[in-house]
C-alpha positions in Angstrom: 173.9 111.7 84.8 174.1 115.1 86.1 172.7 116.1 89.6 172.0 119.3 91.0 171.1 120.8 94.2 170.2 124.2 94.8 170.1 125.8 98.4 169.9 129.0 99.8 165.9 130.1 99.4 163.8 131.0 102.1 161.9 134.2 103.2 162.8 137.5 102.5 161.3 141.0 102.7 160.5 143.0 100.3 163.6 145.6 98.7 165.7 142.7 100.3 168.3 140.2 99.0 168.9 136.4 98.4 171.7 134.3 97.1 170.8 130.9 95.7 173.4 128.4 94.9 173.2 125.5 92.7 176.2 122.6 93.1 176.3 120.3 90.6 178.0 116.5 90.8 178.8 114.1 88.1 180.5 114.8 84.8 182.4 118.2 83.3 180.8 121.0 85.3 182.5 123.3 82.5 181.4 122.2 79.6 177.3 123.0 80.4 175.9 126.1 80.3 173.2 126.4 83.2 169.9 128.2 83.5 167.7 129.9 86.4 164.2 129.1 86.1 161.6 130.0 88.5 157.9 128.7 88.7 155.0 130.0 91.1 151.6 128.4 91.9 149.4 128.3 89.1 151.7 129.3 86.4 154.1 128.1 83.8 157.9 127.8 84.8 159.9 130.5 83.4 163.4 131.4 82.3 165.0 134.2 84.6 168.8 133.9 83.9 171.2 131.9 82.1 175.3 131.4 82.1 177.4 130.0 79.5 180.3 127.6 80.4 182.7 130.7 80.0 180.8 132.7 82.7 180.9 135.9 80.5 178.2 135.5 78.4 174.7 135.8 80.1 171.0 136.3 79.7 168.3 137.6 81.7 165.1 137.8 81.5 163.1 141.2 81.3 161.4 141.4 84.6 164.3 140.6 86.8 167.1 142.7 84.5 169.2 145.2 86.8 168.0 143.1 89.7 169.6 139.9 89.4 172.9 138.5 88.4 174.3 135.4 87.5 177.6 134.1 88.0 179.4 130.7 88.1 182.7 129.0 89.7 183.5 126.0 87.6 186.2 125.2 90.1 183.9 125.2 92.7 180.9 123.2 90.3 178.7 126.0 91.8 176.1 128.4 90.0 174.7 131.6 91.5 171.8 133.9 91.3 172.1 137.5 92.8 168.6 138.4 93.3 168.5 142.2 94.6 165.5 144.1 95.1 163.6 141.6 95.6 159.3 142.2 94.9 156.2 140.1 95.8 156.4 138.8 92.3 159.6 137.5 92.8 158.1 134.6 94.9 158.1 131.4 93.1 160.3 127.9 93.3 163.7 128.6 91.5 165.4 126.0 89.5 168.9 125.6 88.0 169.2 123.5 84.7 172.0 122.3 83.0 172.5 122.3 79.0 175.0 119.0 78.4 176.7 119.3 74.8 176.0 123.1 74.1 178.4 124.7 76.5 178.5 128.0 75.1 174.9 128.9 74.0 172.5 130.4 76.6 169.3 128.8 75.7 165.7 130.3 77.3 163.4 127.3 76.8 162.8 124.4 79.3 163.1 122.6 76.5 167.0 123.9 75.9 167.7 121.9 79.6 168.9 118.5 79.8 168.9 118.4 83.4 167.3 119.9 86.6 167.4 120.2 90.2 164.8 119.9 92.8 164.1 123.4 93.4 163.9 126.2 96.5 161.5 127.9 97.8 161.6 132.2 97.4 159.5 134.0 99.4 159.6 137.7 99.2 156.9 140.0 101.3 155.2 142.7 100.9 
């Protein structure tokens, strides 16, 4: 059973910048890829960013493209998200997920995520 934890939310203005980590424990950190997902009130959770297991292969979704960045340090059993310019629409709960099994495909889906962790509050405002 994989567990993650991600830290590093919290309340941000506007044009400003956030780091979230996610630290996972239990079983091969390497061999999952890992997802960003983000969710705000009302609306369905959606996929923001994605690593594989390599750490060079990434995706990102449309709306936060340019802005954010994902990286990982397997060593470490830590994920990150860069988020950059950060807007009003930004604010949401951010989850990481990880894909057991499929270590090098970036999937997009919730569905594509074995695993998930609790979740932190962003608050960006305007």
């Amino acid at each position: 059973q994989v567990q993650l934890v991600e830290s590093g939310g919290g309340l941000v203005q506007a044009g400003g910048s956030l780091r979230l980590s996610c630290t996972a424990s239990r079983g091969t950190f390497s061999s999952y890829a890992l997802g960003w997902f983000r969710q705000a009130p009302g609306q369905e959770r959606e996929f923001v960013a994605g690593i594989a297991w390599n750490g060079f292969d990434t995706k990102y979704a449309d709306s936060v493209k340019g802005r954010f960045t994902t990286s990982r340090d397997n060593a470490k059993k830590t994920v990150y998200l860069q988020m950059n310019t950060l807007k009003s629409e930004d604010t949401a709960v951010y989850y990481c997920a990880a894909t057991v099994g499929r270590a090098a495909w970036v999937g997009v889906r919730r569905v594509d995520y074995n695993y998930w962790g609790q979740g932190t509050q962003v608050t960006v405002s305007s």
